[in-house]
N, C-alpha and C positions, 0 to 999 in steps of 0.2 A: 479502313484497314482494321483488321481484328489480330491479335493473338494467336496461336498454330494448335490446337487443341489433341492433334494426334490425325485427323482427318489425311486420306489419300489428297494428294496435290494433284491434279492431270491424272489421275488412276494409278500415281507410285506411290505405296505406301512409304515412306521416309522413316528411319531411324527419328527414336523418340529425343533427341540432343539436335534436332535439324537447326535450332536456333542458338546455337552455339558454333554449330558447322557453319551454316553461310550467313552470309553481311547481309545488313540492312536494308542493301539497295536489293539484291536476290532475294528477299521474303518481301520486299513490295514490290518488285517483280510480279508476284505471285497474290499480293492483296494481305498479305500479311506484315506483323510488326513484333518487334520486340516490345513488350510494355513498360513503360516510364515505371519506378517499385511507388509504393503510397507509402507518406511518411504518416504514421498516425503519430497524431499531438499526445505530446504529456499528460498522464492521466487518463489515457483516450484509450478506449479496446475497438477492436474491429468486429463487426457484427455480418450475418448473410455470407451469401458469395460475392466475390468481385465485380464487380463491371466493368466494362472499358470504352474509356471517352476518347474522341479525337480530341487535340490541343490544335491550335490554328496553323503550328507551322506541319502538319499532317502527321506527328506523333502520335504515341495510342498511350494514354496514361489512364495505371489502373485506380478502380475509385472506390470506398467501400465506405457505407454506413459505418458511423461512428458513435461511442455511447461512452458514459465515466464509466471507466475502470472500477469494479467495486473493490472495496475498501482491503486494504491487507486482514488477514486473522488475526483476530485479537490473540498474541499470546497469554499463557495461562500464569505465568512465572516472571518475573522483571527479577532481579539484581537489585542491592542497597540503594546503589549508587541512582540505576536506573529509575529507581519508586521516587527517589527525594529529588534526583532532577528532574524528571516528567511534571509530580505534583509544582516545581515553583513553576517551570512553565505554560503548567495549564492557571498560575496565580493562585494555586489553592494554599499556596506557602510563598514566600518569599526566597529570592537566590540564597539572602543568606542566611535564611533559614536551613536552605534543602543543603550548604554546605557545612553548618552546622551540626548537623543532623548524622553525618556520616561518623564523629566521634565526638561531638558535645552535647548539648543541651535536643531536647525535642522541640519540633516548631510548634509554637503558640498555639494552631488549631486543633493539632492531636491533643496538647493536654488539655488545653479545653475540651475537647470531646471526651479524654479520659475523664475527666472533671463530675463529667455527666452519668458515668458508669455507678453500678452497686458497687459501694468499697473492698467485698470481695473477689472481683474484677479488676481492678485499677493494677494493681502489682503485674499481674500475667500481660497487662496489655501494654504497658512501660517496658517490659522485659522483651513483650512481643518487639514493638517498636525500633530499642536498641539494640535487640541482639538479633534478630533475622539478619540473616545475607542472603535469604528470597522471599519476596514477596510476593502471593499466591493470589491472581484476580479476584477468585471467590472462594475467599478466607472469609471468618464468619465477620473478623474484626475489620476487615475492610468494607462489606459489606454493612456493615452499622453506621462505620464513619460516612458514606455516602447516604445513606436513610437520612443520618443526623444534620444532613449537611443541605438535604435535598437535591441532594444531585442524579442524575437520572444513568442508567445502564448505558446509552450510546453517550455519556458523557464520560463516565468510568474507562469505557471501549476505549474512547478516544487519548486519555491518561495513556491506557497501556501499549497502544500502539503506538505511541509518541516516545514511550519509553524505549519498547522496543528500538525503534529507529533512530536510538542515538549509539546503539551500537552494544559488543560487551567488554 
């Protein structure tokens, strides 16, 4: 049994909803089925066109290549909140550091990378730090702390999409 594609039945062309008009037992009457829907797994995108398999008890389930889902967009912008919680959970600060952070002290790793700065730098990058309420992917100072840090661009990515996903 296959699926109803639109084809003439016996020479009558049928209204295109025939498989909503008649039962189950009248499309296999006829060699035809309604198809079982394909659940694709978490993570998982559908690839091609369909296929359709019989299942043993003479159901018709549809089936389709399957491949990862690629990755959401890196957003461009996170939130305070968002930069200091992403950073402790990718470990690159600590919880309580990144709560910290939100109106006390900076976490141990920024000032040490401030640290590292020409001292007429250090002031705008302390100011940058505590007083943004967005942090921008490819800001020039973010982009040094991950050089300085060695951290690579789909590692950054992965910060900001993390960040994103915690919501705003």
């Amino acid at each position: 049994m296959l699926p109803w594609r639109g084809e003439p039945i016996d020479d009558v062309q049928h209204p295109s909803i025939i498989e909503q008009l008649w039962s189950a037992e009248e499309l296999a009457a006829v060699d035809l089925a309604i198809p079982l829907p394909f659940d694709v797994p978490p993570g998982q995108v559908t690839v091609g066109a369909p296929r359709y398999v019989e299942t043993g008890d003479g159901r018709v389930q549809t089936v389709y290549d399957i491949e990862d889902a690629p990755p959401p967009p890196v957003p461009e912008d996170l939130s305070r909140w968002q930069f200091f919680a992403a950073a402790a959970l990718a470990g690159v600060i600590s919880q309580q550091e990144a709560e910290d952070a939100i109106t006390g002290p900076l976490p141990a790793p920024f000032v040490a990378f401030i640290d590292t700065l020409p001292e007429a730098e250090r002031f705008g990058a302390r100011m940058l730090l505590k007083g943004n309420q967005i942090f921008h992917r490819h800001h020039p100072f973010v982009e040094a702390f991950l050089t300085a840090n060695q951290m690579t661009d789909e590692q950054a990515d992965a910060i900001w999409r993390a960040g994103a996903a915690l919501g705003t």
